[in-house]
C-alpha positions as CSV (number, residue, x, y, z in Angstrom):
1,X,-14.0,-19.7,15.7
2,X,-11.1,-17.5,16.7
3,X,-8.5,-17.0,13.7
4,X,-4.6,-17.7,14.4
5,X,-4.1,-14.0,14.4
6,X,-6.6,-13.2,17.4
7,X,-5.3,-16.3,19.0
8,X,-2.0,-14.9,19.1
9,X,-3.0,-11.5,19.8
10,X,-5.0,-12.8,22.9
11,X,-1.8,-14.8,24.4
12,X,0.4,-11.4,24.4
13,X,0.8,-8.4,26.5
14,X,2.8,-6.3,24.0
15,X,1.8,-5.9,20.2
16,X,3.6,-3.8,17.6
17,X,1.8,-3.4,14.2
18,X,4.1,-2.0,11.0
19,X,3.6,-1.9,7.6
20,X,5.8,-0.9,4.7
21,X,7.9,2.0,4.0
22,X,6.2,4.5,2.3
23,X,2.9,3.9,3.6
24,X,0.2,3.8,0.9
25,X,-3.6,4.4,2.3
26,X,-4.2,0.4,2.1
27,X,-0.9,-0.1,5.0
28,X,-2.4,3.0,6.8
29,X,-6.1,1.5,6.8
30,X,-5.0,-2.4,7.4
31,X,-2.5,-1.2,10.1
32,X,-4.6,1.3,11.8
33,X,-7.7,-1.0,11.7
34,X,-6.1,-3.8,13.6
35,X,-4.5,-1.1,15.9
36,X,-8.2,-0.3,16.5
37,X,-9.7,-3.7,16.9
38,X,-6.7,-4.4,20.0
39,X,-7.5,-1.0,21.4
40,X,-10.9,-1.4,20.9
41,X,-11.7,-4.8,22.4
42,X,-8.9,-5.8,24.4
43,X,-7.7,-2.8,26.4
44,X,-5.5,-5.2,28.8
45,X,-3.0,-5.5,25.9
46,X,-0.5,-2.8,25.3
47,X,-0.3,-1.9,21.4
48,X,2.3,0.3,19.4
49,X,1.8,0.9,15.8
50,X,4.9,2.1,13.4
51,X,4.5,3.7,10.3
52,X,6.6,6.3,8.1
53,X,4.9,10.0,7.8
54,X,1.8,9.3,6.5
55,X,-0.4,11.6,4.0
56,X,-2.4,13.9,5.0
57,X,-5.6,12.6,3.5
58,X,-4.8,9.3,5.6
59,X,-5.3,11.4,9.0
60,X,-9.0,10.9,8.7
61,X,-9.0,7.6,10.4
62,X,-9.0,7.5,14.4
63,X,-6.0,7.5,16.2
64,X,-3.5,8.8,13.4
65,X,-1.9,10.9,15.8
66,X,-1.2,7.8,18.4
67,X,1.3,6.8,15.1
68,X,5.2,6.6,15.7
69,X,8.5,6.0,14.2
70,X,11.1,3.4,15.5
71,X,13.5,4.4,18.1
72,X,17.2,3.4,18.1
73,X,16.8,2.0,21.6
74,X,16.1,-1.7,21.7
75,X,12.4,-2.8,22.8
76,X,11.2,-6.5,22.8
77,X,7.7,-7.4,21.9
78,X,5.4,-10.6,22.8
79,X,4.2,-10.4,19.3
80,X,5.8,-8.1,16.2
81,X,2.8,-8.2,13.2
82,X,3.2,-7.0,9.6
83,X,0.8,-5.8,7.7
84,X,1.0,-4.9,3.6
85,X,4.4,-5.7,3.7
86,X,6.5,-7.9,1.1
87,X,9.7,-8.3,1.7
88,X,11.1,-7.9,5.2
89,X,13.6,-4.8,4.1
90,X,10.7,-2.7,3.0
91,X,9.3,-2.7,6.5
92,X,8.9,0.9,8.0
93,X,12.4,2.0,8.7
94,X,13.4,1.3,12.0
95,X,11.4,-1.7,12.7
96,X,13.4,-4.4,11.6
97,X,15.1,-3.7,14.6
98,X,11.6,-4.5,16.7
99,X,11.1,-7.3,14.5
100,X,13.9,-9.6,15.0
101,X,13.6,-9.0,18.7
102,X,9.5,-10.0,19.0
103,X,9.2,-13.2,20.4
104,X,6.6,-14.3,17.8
105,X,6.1,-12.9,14.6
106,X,3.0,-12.6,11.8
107,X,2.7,-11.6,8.5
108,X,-0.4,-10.6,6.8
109,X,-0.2,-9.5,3.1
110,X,-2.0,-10.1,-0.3
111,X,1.2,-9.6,-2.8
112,X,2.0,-12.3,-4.7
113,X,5.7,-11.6,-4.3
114,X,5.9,-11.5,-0.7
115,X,9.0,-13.7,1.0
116,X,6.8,-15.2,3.6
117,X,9.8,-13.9,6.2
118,X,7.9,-14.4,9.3
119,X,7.3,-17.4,11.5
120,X,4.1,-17.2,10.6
121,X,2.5,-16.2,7.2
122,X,-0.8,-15.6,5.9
123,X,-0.7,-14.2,2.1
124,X,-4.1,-14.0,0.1
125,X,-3.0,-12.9,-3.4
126,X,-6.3,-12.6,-4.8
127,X,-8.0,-10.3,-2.0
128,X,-8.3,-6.8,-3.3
129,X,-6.3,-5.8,-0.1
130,X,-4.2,-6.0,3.2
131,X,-7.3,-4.5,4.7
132,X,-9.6,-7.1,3.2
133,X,-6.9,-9.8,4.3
134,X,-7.1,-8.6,8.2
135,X,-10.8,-8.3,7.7
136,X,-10.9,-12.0,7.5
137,X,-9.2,-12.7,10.4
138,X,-11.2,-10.7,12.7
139,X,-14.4,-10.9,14.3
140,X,-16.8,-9.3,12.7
141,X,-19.2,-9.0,16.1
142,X,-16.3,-6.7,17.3
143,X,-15.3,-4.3,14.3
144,X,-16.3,-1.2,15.9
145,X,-16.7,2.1,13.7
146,X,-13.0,3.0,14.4
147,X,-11.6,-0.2,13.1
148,X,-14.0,-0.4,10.1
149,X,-13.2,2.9,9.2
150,X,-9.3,2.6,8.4
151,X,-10.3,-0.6,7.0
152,X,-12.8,0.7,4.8
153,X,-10.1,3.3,3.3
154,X,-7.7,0.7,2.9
155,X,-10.0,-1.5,0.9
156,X,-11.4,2.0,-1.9
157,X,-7.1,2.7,-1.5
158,X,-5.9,-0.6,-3.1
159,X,-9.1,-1.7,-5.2
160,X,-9.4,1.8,-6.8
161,X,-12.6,2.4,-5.4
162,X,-14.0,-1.1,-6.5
163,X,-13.1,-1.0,-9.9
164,X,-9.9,-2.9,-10.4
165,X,-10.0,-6.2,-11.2
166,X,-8.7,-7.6,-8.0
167,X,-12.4,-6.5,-6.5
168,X,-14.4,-9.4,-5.7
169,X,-18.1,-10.3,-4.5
170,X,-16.6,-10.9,-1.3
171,X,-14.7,-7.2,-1.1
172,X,-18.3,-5.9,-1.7
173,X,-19.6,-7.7,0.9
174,X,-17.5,-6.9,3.3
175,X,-17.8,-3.0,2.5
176,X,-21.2,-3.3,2.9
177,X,-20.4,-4.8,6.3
178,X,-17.9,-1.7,7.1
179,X,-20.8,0.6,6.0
180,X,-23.2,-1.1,8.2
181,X,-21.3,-0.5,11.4
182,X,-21.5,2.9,10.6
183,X,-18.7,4.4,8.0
184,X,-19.6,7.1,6.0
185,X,-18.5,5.9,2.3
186,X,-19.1,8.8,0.3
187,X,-17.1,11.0,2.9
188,X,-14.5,8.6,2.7
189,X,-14.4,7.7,-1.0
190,X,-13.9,11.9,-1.5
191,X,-12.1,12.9,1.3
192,X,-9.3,9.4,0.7
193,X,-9.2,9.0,-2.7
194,X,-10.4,12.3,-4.8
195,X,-9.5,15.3,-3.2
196,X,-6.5,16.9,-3.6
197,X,-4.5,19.7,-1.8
198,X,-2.9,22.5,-4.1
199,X,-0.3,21.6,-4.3
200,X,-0.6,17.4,-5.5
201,X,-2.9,19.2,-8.0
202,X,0.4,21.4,-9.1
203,X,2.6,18.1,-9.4
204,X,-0.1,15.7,-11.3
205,X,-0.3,18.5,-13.9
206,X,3.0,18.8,-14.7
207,X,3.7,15.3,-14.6
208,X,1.5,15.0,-17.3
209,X,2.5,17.7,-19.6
210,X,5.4,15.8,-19.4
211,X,4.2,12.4,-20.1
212,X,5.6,10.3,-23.0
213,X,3.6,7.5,-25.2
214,X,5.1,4.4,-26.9
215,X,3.9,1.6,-28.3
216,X,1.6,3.1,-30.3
217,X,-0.4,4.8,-27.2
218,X,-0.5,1.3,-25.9
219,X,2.1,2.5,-22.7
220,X,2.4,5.6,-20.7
221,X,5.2,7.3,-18.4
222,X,6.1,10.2,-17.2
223,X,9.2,11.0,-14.8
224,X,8.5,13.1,-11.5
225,X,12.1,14.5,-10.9
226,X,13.9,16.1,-7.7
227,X,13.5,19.9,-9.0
228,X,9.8,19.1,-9.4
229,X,9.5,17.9,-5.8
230,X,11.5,21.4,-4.8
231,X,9.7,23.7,-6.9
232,X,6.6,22.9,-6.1
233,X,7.3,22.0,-2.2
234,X,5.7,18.6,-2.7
235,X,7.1,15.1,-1.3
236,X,6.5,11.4,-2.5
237,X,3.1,11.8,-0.3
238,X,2.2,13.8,-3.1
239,X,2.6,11.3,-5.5
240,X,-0.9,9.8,-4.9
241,X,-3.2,9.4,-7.9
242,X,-0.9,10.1,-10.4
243,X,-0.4,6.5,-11.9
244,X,-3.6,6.2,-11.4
245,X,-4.2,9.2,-13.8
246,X,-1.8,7.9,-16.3
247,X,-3.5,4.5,-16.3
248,X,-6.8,6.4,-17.2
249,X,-5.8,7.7,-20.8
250,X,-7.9,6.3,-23.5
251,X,-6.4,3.0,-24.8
252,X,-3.5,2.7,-22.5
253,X,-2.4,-0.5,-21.4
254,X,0.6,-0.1,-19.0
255,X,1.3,3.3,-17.4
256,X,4.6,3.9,-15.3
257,X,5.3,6.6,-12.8
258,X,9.1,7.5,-12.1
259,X,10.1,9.7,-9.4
260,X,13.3,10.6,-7.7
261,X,14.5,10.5,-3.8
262,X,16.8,12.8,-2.4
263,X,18.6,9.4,-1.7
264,X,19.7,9.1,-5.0
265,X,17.2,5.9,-6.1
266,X,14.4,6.4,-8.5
267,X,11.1,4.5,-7.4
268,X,8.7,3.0,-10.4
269,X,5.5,2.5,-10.1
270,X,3.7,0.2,-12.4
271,X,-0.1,-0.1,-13.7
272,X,-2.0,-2.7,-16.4
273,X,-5.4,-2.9,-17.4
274,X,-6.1,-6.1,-18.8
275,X,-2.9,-8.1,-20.4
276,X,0.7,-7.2,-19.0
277,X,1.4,-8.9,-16.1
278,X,3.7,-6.1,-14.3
279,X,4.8,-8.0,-11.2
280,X,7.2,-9.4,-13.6
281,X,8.4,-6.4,-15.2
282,X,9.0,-4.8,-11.6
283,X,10.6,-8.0,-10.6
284,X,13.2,-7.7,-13.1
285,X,15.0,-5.1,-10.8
286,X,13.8,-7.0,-7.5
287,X,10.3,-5.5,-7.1
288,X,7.0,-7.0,-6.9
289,X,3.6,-6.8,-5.9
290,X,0.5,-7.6,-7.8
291,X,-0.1,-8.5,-11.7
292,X,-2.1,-5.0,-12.5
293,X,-0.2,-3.1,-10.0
294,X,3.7,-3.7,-9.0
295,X,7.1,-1.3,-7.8
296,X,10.2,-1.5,-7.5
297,X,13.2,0.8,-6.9
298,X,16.8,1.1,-8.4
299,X,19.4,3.1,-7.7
300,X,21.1,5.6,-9.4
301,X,19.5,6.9,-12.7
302,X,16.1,5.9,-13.9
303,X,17.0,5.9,-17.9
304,X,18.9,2.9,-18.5
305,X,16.4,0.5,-16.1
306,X,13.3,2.1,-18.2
307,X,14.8,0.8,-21.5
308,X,15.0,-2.5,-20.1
309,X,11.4,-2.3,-18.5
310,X,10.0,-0.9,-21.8
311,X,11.3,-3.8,-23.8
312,X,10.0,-6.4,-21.2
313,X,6.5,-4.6,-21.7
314,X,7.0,-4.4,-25.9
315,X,7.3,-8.3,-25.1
316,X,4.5,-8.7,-23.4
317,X,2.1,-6.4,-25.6
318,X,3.3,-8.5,-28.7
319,X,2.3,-11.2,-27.4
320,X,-1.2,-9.6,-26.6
321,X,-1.7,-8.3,-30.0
């Protein structure tokens, strides 16, 4: 049986894909891997897919370079889908625009904050992944290797390779799927979510030299700030593994990535292991996102909004302990 989503897809002529701003490797694979399945298997139907600069190590996947950014001219769609994407404001920049114009519009996320600010929603919070999300709603007859590739480095992007605990039996099974058609995981897995360029290797270094404990080595941040970003010719693509990192030290419960915009905001990024529910610390300052792994942004400085996130997470550990 067809799901809404290819229903939907089916009944249009003109389909624009976006996900959020800032594109992290899960809105690159889910967006690109629906972008793939249209193109793939209904060739009739003319697709656009938006996203912001994307990193490099996202380029892998087919049909990166067919990517745009938003005009200023207005263009109206039969159908206007969002993938990975919260909150309507946090859409790619530029596409709001595309959005309120589309005739019909869908939503297709797995945060447990999202606003449901579509006509139509469709939010799994406990799948691993926007990837693993669209996944579902496709046919799986018809996933060809381009399609399953992007999804496939969505899915290792946002479950950490399988090892966070939003990774299911069913995100397993449907990697094995992906891997069946023909993706090449170890390439992937390396090429996606381990190797770095020279200079990302330059900026997670120094960012943690100049990481901080508290809490008795129970939390861990460290503040990535506009010199850094200048001296080392880096940009917030760059930023890719470091909370990750963080999260890694030995018996750290909540690690917290900081990093300035030439905008004059400071975005934090938030990671738990086991017990602090960080959604809610990021949601403090209007972020959101999952309970082990949740952002937000604020503007201005970053030091007096870190006081106020520490204590919330001091909270939460006591009441671990």
């Amino acid at each position: 049986m067809r799901s809404f989503l290819e229903n939907q897809i089916m009944g249009s002529q003109t389909v624009a894909i976006a996900g959020h701003t800032r594109p992290d490797g899960d809105c690159v694979g889910s967006c690109m891997g629906l972008y793939n399945y249209i193109r793939e298997n209904y060739p009739d139907i003319s697709v656009d897919v938006y996203l912001e600069p994307i990193s490099d190590s996202y380029k892998l996947v087919k049909g990166a370079e067919e990517i745009q950014q938003p005009g200023t001219e207005p263009k109206v769609y039969d159908l206007f889908i969002c993938l990975d994407t919260s909150q309507k404001d946090r859409l790619t920049q530029g596409a709001e625009l595309y959005f309120d114009m589309a005739k019909a519009t869908i939503n297709v996320d797995h945060h447990v904050s999202n606003t449901q600010f579509a006509q139509v929603n469709h939010v799994v919070g406990e799948a691993s992944s926007a990837s693993e999300v669209v996944y579902d709603l496709l046919d799986r007859d018809k996933i060809g290797l381009a399609a399953a590739e992007a999804l496939y480095m969505g899915i290792i992007c946002d479950s950490g390779v399988f090892k966070y605990s939003s990774t299911s039996e069913h995100t397993m099974q449907i990697a094995g799927h992906l891997m069946a058609i023909g993706v090449d995981s170890g390439r992937f897995i390396d090429e996606v979510f381990y190797e770095r360029s020279y200079i990302q290797a330059q900026l997670l270094g120094q960012a943690l030299l100049n990481s901080i404990c508290v809490f008795e080595g129970r939390c861990i941040y460290t503040v990535v700030h506009r010199e850094m970003f200048e001296r080392f010719g880096a940009d917030h693509n760059d930023l890719e593994g470091i909370v990750e990192q963080l999260r890694l030290t030995k018996g750290i419960e909540v690690a917290i990535l900081i990093s300035e915009t030439k905008e004059g905001t400071c975005k934090f990024s938030f990671r738990s292991k086991r017990y602090v529910d960080v959604n809610k610390v990021a949601a403090i300052f209007g972020g959101g996102g999952h309970v082990r792994a949740a952002g937000c942004t604020v503007h201005g400085s970053y030091k007096e909004p870190l006081k106020i996130f520490l204590e919330a997470i001091e909270g939460q550990l006591e009441t671990d302990v």
